[in-house]
DRENDO-1510 file (C-alpha; in Angstrom, 1 decimal, always signed):
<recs>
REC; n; res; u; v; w
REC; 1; UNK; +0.0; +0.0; +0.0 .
REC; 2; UNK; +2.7; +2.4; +0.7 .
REC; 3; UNK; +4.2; +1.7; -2.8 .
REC; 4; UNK; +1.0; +2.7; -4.4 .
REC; 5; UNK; +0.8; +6.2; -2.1 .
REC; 6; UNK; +4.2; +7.2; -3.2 .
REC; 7; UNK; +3.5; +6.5; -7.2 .
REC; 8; UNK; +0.9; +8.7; -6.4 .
REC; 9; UNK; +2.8; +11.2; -5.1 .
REC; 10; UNK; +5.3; +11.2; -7.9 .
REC; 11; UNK; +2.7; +11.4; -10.6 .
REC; 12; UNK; +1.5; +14.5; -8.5 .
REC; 13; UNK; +4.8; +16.3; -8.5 .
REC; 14; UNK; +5.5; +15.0; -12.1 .
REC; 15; UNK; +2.2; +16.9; -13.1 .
REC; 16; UNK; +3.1; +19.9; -11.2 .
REC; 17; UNK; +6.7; +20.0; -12.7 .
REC; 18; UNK; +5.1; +19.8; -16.5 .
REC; 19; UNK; +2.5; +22.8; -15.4 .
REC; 20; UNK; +5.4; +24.8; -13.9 .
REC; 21; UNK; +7.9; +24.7; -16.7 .
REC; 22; UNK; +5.2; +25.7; -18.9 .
REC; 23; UNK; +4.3; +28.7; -17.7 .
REC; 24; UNK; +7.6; +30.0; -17.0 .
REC; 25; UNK; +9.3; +29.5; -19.7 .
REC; 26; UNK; +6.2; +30.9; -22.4 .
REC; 27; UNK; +8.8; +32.5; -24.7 .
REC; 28; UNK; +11.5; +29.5; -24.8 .
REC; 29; UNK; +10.3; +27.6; -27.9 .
REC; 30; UNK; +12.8; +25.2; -27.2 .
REC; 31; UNK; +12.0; +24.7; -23.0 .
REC; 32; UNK; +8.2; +24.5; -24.5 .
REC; 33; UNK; +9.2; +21.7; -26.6 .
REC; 34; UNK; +10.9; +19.2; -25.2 .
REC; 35; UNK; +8.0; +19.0; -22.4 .
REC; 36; UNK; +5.9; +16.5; -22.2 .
REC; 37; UNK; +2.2; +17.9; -22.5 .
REC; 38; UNK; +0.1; +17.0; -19.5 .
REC; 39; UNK; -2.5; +14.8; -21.0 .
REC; 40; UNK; +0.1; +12.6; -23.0 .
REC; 41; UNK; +0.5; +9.3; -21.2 .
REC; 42; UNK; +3.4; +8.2; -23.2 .
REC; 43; UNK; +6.9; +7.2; -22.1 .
REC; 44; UNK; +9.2; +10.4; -22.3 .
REC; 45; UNK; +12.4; +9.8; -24.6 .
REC; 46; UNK; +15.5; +9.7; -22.3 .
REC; 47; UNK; +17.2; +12.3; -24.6 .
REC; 48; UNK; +14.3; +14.9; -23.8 .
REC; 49; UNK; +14.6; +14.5; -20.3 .
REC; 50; UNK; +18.2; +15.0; -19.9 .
REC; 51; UNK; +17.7; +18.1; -22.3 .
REC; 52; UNK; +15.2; +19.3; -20.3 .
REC; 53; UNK; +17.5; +19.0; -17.1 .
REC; 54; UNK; +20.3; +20.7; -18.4 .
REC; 55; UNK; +18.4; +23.6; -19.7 .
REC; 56; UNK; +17.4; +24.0; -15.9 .
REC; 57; UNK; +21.1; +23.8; -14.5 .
REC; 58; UNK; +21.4; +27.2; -15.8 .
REC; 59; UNK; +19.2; +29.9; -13.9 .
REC; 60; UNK; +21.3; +32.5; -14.8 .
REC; 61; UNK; +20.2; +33.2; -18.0 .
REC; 62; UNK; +16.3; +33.3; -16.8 .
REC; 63; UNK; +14.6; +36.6; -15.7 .
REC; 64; UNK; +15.0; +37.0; -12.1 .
REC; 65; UNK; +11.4; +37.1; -11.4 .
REC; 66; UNK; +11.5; +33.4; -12.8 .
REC; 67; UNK; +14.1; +32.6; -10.6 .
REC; 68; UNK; +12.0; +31.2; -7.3 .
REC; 69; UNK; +9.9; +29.6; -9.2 .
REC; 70; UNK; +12.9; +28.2; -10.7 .
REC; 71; UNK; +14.2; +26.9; -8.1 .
REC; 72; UNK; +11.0; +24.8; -6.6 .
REC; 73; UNK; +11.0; +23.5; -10.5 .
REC; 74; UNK; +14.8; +22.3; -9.8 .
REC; 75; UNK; +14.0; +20.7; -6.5 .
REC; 76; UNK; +11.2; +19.1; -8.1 .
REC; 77; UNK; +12.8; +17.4; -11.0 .
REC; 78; UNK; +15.2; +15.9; -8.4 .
REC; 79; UNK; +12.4; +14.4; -6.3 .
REC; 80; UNK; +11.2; +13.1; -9.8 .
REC; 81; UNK; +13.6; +12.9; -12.1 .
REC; 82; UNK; +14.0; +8.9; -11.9 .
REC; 83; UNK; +10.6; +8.6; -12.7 .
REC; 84; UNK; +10.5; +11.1; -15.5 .
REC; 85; UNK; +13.3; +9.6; -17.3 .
REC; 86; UNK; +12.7; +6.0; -17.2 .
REC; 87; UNK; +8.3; +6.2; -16.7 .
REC; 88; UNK; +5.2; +7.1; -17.8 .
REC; 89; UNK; +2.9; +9.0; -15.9 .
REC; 90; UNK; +1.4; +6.1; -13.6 .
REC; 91; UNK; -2.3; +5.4; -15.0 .
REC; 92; UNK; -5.4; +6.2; -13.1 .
REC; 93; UNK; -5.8; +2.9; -10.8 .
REC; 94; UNK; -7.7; +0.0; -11.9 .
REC; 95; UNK; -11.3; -0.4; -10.6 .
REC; 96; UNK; -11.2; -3.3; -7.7 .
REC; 97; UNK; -11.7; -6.8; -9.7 .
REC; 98; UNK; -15.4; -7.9; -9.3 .
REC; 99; UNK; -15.5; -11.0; -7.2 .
REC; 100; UNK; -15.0; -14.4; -8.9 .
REC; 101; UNK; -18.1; -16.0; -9.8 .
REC; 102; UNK; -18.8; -19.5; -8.0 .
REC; 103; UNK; -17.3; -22.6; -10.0 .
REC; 104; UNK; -20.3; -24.3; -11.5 .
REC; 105; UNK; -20.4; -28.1; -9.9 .
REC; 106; UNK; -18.8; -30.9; -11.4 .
REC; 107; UNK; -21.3; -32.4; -14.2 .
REC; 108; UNK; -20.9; -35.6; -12.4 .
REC; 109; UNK; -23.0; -34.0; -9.5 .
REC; 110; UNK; -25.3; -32.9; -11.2 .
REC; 111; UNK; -26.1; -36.3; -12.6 .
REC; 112; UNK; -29.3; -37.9; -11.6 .
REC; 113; UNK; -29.5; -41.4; -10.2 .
REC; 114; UNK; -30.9; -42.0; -14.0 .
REC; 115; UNK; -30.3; -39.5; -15.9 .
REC; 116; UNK; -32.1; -38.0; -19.3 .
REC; 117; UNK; -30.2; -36.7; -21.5 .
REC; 118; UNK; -32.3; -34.0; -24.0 .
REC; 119; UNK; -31.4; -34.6; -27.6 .
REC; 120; UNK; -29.7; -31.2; -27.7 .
REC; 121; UNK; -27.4; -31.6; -25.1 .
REC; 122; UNK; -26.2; -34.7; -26.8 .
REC; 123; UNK; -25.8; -33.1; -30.1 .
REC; 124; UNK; -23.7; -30.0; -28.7 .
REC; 125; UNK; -21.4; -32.4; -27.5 .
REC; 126; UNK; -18.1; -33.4; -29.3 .
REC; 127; UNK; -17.8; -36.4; -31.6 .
REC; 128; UNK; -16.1; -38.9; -29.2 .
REC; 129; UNK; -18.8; -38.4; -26.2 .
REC; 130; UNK; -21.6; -38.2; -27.9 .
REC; 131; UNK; -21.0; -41.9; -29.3 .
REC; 132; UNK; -20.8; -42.9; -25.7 .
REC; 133; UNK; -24.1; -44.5; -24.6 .
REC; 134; UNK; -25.5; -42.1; -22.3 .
REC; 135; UNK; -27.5; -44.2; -20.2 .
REC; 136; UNK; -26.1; -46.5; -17.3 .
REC; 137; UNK; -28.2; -49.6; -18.3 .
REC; 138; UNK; -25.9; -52.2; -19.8 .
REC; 139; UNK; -25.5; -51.9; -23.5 .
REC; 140; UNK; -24.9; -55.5; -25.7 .
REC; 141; UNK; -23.4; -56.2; -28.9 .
REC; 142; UNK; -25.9; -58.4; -31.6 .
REC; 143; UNK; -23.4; -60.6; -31.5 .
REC; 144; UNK; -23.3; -61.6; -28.5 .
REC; 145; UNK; -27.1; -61.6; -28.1 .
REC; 146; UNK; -27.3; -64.1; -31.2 .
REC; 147; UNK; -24.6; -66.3; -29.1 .
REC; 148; UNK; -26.6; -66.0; -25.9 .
REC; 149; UNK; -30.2; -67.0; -27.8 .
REC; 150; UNK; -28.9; -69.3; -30.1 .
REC; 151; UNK; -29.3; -67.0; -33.3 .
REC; 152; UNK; -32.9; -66.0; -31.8 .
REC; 153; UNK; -33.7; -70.0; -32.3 .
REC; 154; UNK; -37.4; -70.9; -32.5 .
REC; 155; UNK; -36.8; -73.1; -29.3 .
REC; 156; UNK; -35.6; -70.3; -27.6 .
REC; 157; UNK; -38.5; -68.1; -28.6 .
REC; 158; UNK; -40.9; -67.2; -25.9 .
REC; 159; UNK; -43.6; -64.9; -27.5 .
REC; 160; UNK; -44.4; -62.0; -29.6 .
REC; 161; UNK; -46.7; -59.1; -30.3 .
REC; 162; UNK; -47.0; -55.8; -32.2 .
REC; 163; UNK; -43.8; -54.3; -31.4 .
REC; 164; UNK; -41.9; -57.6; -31.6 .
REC; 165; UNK; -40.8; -61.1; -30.4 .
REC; 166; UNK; -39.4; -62.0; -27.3 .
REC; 167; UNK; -36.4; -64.7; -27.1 .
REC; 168; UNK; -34.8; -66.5; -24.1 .
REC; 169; UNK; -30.9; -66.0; -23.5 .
REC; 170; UNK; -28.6; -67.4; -21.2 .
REC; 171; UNK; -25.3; -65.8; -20.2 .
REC; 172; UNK; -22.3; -67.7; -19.7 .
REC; 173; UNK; -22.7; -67.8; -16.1 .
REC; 174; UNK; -26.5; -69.6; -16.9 .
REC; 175; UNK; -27.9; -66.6; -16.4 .
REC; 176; UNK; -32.0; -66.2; -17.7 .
REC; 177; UNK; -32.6; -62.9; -19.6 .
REC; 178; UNK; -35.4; -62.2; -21.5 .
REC; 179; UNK; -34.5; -60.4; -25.2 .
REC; 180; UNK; -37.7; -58.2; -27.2 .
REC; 181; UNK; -36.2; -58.2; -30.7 .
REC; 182; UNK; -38.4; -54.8; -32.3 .
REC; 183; UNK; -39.8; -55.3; -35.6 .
REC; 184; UNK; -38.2; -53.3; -38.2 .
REC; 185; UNK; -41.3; -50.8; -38.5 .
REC; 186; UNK; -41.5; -50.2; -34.9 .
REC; 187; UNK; -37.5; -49.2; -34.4 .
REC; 188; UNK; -37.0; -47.3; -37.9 .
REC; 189; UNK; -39.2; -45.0; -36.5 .
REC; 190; UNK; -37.0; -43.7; -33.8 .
REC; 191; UNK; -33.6; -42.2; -34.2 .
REC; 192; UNK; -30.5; -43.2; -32.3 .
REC; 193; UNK; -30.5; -40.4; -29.6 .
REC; 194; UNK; -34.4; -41.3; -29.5 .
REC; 195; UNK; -34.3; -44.7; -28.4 .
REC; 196; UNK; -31.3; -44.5; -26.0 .
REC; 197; UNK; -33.7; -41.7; -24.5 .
REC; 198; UNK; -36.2; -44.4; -24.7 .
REC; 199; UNK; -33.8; -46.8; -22.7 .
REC; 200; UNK; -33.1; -44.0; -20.2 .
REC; 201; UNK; -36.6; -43.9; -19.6 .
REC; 202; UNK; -37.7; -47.6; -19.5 .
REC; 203; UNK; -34.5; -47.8; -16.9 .
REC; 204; UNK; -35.5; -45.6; -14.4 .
REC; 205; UNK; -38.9; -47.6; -13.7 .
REC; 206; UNK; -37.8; -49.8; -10.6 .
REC; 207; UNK; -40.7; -51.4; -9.0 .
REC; 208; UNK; -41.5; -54.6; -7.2 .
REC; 209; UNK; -43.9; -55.4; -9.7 .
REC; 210; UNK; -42.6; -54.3; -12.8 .
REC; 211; UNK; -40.3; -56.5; -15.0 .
REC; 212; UNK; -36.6; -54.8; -15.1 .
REC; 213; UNK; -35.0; -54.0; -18.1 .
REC; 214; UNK; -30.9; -55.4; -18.1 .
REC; 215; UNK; -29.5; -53.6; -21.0 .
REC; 216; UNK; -30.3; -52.9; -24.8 .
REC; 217; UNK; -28.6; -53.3; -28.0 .
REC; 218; UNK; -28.8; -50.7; -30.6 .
REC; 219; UNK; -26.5; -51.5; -33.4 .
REC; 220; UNK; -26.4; -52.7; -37.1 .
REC; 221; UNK; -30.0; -51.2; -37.6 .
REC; 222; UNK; -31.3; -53.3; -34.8 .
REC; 223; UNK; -33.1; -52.2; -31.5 .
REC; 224; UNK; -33.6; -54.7; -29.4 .
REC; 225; UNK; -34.3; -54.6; -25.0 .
REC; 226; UNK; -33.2; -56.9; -22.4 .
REC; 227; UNK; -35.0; -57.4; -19.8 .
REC; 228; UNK; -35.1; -60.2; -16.3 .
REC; 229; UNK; -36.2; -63.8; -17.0 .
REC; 230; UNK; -39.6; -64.4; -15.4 .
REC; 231; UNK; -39.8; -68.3; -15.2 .
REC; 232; UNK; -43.3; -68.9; -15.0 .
REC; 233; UNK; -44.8; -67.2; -17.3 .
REC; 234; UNK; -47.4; -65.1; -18.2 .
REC; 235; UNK; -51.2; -64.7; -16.9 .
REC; 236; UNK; -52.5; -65.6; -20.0 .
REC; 237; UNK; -50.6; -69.0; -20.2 .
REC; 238; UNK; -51.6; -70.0; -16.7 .
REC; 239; UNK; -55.6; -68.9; -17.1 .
REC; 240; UNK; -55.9; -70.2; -20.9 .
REC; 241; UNK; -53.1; -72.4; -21.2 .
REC; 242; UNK; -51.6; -74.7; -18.5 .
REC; 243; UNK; -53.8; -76.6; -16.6 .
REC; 244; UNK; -51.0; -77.4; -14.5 .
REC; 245; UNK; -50.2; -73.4; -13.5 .
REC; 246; UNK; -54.0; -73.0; -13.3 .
REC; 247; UNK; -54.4; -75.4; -10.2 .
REC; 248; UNK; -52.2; -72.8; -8.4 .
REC; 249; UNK; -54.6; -70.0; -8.9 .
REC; 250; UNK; -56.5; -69.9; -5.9 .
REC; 251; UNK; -58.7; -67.0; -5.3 .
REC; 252; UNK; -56.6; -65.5; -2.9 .
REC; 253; UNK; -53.4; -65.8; -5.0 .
REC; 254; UNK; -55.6; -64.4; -7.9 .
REC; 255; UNK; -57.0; -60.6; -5.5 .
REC; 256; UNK; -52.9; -61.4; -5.0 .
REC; 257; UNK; -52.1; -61.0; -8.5 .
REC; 258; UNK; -54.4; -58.4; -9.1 .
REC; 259; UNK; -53.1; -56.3; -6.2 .
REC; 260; UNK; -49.4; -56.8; -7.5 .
REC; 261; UNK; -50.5; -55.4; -10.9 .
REC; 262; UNK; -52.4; -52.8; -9.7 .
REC; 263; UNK; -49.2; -51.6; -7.7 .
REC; 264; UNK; -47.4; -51.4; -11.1 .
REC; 265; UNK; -49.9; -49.4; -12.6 .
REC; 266; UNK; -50.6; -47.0; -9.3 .
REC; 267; UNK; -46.5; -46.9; -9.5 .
REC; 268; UNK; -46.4; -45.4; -13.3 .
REC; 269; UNK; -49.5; -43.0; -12.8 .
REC; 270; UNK; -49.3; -41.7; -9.3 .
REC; 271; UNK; -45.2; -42.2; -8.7 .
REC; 272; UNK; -43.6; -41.5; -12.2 .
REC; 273; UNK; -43.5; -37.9; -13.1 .
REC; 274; UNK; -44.7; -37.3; -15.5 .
REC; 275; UNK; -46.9; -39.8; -15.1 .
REC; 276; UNK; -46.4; -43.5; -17.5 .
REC; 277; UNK; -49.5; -44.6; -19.3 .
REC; 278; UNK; -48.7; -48.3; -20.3 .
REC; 279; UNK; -51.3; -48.3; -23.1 .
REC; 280; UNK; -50.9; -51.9; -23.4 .
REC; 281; UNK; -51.8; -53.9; -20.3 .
REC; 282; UNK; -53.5; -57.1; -20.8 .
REC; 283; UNK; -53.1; -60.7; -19.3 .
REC; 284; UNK; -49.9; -61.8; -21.4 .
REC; 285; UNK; -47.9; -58.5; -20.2 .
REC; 286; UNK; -48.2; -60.2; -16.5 .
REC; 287; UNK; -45.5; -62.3; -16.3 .
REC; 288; UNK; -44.6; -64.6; -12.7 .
REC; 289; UNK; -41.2; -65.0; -11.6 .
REC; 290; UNK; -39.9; -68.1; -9.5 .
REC; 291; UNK; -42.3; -67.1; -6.4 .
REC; 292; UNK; -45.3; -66.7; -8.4 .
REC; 293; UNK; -45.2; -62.7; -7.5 .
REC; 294; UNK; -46.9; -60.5; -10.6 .
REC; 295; UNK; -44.8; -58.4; -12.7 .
REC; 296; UNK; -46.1; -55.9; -15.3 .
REC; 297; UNK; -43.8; -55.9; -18.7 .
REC; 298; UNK; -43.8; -53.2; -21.9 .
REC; 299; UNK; -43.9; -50.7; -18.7 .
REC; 300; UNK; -42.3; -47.3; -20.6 .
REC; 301; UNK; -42.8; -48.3; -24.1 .
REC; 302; UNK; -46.2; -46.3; -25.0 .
REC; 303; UNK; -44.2; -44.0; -27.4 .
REC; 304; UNK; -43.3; -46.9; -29.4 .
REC; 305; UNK; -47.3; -47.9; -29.8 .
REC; 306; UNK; -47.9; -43.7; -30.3 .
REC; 307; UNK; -45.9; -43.7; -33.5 .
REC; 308; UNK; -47.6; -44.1; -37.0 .
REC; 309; UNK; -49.2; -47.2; -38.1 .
REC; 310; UNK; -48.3; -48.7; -34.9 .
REC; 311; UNK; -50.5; -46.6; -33.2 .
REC; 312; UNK; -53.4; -47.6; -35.7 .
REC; 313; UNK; -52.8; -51.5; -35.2 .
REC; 314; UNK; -52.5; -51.4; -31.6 .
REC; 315; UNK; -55.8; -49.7; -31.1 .
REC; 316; UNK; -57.2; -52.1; -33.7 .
REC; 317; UNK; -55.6; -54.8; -31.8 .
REC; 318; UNK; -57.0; -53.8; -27.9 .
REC; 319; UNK; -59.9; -53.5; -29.6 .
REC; 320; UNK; -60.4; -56.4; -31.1 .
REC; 321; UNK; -59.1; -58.7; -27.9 .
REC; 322; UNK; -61.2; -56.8; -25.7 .
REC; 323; UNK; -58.9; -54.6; -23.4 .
REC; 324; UNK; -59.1; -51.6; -24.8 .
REC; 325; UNK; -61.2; -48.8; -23.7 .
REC; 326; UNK; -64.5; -46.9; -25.4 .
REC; 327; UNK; -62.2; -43.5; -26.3 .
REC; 328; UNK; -59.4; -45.5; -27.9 .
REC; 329; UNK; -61.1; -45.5; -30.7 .
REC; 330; UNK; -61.2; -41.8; -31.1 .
REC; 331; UNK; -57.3; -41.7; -30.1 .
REC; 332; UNK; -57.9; -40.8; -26.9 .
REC; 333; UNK; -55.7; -42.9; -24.4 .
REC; 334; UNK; -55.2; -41.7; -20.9 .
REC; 335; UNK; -54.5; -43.6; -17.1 .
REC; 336; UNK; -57.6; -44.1; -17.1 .
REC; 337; UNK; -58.0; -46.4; -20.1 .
REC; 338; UNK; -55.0; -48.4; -17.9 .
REC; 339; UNK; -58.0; -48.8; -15.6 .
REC; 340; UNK; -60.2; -50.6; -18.3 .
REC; 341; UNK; -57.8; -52.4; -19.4 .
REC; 342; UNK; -57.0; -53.6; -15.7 .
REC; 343; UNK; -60.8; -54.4; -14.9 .
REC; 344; UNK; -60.7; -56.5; -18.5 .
REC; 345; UNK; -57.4; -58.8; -16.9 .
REC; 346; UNK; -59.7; -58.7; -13.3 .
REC; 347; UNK; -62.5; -60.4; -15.4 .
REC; 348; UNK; -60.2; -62.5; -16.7 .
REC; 349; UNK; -59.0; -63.7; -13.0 .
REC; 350; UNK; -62.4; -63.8; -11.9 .
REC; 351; UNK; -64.3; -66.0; -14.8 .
REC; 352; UNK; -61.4; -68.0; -16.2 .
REC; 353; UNK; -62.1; -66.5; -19.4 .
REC; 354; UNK; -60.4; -64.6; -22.8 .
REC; 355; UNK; -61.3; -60.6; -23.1 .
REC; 356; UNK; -62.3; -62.2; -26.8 .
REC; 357; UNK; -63.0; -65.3; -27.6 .
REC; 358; UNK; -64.0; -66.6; -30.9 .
REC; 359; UNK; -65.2; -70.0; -30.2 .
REC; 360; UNK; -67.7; -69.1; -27.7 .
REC; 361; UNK; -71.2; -67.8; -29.3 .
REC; 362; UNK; -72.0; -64.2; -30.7 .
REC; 363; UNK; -73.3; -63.0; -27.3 .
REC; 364; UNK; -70.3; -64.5; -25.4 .
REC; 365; UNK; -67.3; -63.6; -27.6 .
REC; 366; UNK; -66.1; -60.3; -25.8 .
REC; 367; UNK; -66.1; -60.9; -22.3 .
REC; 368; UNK; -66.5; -57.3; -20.7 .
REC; 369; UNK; -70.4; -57.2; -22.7 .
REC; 370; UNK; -71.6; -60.4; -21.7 .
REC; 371; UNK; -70.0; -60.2; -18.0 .
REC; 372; UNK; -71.0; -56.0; -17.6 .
REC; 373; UNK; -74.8; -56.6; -16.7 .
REC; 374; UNK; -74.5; -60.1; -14.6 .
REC; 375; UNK; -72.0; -58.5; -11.9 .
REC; 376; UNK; -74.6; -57.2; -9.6 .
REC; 377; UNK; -76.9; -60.2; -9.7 .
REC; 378; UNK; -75.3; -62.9; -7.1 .
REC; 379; UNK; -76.6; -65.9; -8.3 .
REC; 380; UNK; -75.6; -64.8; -12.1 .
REC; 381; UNK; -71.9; -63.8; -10.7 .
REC; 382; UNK; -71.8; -66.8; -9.0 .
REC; 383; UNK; -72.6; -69.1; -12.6 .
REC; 384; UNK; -69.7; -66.5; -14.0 .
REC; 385; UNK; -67.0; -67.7; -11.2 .
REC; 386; UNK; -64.2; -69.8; -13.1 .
REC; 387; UNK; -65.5; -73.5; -12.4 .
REC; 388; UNK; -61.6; -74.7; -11.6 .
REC; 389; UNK; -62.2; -72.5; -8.2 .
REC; 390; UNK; -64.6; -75.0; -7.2 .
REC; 391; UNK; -66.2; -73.0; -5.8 .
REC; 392; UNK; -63.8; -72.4; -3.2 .
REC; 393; UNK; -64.1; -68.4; -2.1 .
REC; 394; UNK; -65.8; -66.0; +0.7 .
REC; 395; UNK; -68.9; -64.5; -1.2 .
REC; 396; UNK; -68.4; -61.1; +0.3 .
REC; 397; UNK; -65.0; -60.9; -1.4 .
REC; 398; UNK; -66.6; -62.4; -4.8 .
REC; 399; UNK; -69.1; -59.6; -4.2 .
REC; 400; UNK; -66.4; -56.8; -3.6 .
REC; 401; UNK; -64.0; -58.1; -6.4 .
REC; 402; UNK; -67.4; -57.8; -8.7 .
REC; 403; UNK; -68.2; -54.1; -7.7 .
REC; 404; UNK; -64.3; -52.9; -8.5 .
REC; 405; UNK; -64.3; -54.8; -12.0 .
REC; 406; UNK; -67.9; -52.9; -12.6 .
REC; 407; UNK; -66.1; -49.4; -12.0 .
REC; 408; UNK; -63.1; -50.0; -13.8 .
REC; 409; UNK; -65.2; -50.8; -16.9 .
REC; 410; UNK; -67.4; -48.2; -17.0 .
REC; 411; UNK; -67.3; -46.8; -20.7 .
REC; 412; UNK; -67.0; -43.1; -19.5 .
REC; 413; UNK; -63.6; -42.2; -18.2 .
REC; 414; UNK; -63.8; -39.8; -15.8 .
REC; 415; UNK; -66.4; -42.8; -13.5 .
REC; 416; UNK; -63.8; -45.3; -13.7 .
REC; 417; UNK; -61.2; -44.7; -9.8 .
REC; 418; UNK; -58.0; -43.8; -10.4 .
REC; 419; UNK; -55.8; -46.9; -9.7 .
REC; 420; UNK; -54.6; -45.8; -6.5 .
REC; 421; UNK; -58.4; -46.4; -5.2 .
REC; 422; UNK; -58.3; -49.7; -6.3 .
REC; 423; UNK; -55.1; -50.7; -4.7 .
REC; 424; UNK; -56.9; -49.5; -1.4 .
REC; 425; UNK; -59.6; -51.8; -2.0 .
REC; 426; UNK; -57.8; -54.4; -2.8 .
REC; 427; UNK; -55.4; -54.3; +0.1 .
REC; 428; UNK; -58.6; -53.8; +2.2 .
REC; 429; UNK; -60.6; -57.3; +0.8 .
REC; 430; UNK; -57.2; -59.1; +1.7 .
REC; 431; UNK; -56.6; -57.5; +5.3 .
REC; 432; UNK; -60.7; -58.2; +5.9 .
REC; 433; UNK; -60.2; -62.0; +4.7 .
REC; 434; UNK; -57.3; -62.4; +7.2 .
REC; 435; UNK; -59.1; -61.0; +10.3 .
REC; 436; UNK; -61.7; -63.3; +9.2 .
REC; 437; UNK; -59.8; -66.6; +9.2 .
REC; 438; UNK; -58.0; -65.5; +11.9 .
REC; 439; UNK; -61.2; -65.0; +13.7 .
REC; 440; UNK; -62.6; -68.6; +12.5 .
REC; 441; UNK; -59.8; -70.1; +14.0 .
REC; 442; UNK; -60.0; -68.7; +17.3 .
REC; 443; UNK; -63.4; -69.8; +17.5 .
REC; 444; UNK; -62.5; -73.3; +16.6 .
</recs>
């Protein structure tokens, strides 16, 4: 600070020197000349300033009236003169620096458990990153997936619909994974950044009841998902198919199964934000793992089904197997046609039957018509009761089970309970059957 105060000072007497010599020396042309003018900021040449100082060793020859003032300019070229020869006039000081701004975090913290990642931030991005997969779920090479399915043999093959087939795989450490090939129409409408948004999206569902996706191949033109292995298959198989997984459907592990996958579907509309409308739920997207617990599968994948002529088939398609709801067909397609579809599957638990079923006559064929006006009339709902139950159920819960498929049905949207209702009810039919046998055997 003291350094600063006496370049200061210097500048001061430097300016008072130039002013001085000025006026005192009006009719000199040569004094005038070789001084430097007090608004220049340039270095003065070192020849000008020794001029300059031996012009002033010589008083003698001024007037003596200019001889005090003289003399203070002497004394101050001396108090100066080191800075005048070899310096500029110091500059006006510098404003203080503003303050730094605060670093911006690490982009590793600002990373989200699962992250996604807009297509423009992944376009703005150099070459080599953007190539990277940016997604943490575990990306697989074709090859490898044709090693681990056999070439997607037909004995691996475990189903299909309209955005693919489905293949068994088995890692090197005999590992199950499940493998959903996408047909060609469905993937070429979705660009790369799109589907590994897609993937980002589909990875970040975690829930009990909801089938996990593994990992995801995107290469040589082909899209295809990995998802867990669920051994026992799907809801559809065991009501329709196997006799053998149909014994193990007891009414209580059916208001079971129908809790589970109402907790799926309360988990995408009421949980996720912004909300997941599944736009596809129906008996064979149920699926049982080793314990027999229900998981919902296709969870995340509606904006494959919104796209073009997939859209178009898949309404004709719920349609036509009786799951989908009254305003699909106007393209309308909210949460609540989840709930229609879910009371269709809760028919399905309760009567045994297909949502559609061809063999059956014209008045039977789609099951939510001929079942809608027999569920309040207990002798009819107990003829509708699948006959493999034996008839083995509390009538109260048939009753209740009845009354939540008759809501979720209801061709009008906004009359059908958001899902989250129905999980209540459900959990309260199972917590009401328990008190009750534990009550029964207390008594006996």
């Amino acid at each position: 600070m003291p350094k600063c105060c006496r370049r200061e000072d210097s500048g001061r007497l430097f300016k008072q020197h130039q002013i001085g010599a000025h006026n005192g020396n009006r009719e000199n042309a040569r004094d005038s000349g070789s001084l430097v003018p007090t608004n220049q900021t340039e270095k003065v040449p070192k020849d000008t300033a020794v001029q300059t100082k031996e012009d002033h060793s010589k008083p003698q020859h001024l007037p003596e009236r200019n001889k005090p003032r003289m003399e203070q300019n002497i004394h101050q070229i001396d108090m100066s003169r080191l800075d005048m020869i070899y310096m500029a006039p110091p500059p006006p000081p510098l404003p203080p620096p503003p303050p730094p701004l605060p670093l911006p975090p690490h982009p590793k913290e600002k990373i989200i458990v699962k992250p996604i990642v807009p297509v423009e931030a992944s376009s703005a991005k150099s070459p080599a990153k953007a190539q990277r997969p940016l997604t943490y779920a575990r990306s697989f090479t074709v090859a490898s997936l044709q090693q681990y399915t056999n070439s997607f043999s037909q004995e691996n093959l475990i189903g299909g619909g309209m955005l693919g087939t489905v293949y068994r795989a088995q890692l090197p450490d005999r590992k199950l994974l499940a493998v959903k090939k996408l047909d060609k129409r469905v993937s070429s409408q979705q660009k790369d950044d799109e589907f590994i948004e897609l993937v980002n999206n589909i990875d970040r569902i975690r829930h009990a009841n909801v089938v996990e996706l593994t990992g995801y191949c995107a290469e040589h033109d082909q899209r295809l998902l990995v998802y867990e292995y669920c051994s026992n298959g799907t809801l559809q198989d065991a009501l329709h198919s196997d006799d053998e997984l149909k014994e193990k459907l007891s009414w209580n592990a059916r208001i079971q199964i129908a809790l589970g996958a109402a907790r799926a579907l309360e988990y995408l509309h009421e949980v996720c934000q912004p909300p997941i409308v599944h736009r596809n739920f129906k008996s064979a997207n149920v699926l049982f793992n080793d314990d027999f617990v229900a998981h919902i599968s296709d969870c995340g994948l509606a904006p494959l089904i919104s796209s073009g002529s997939v859209s178009q088939l898949s309404g004709q398609l719920l349609t036509a197997y009786g799951y989908g709801a009254p305003e699909f067909e106007s393209g309308i397609y909210t949460t609540q046609s989840d709930v229609y579809s879910f009371g269709v599957v809760m028919l399905e638990l309760l009567t045994g039957r297909k949502s559609y079923d061809r063999t059956r006559n014209r008045g039977e064929q789609f099951l939510v018509r001929w079942a809608i006006p027999q569920l309040h009339d207990i002798d009819a709902l107990s003829r509708m009761v699948d006959p493999t139950l034996n008839g083995v159920y509390p009538a109260k819960s048939l009753s209740n089970f009845a009354d939540i498929i008759s809501r979720c049905v209801q061709s009008q949207p906004e009359f059908r309970p958001p899902i989250s209702e129905v999980v209540q009810d459900l959990t309260d039919m199972i917590q009401r059957e328990h008190n009750e046998s534990n009550g029964d055997r207390l008594k006996s």
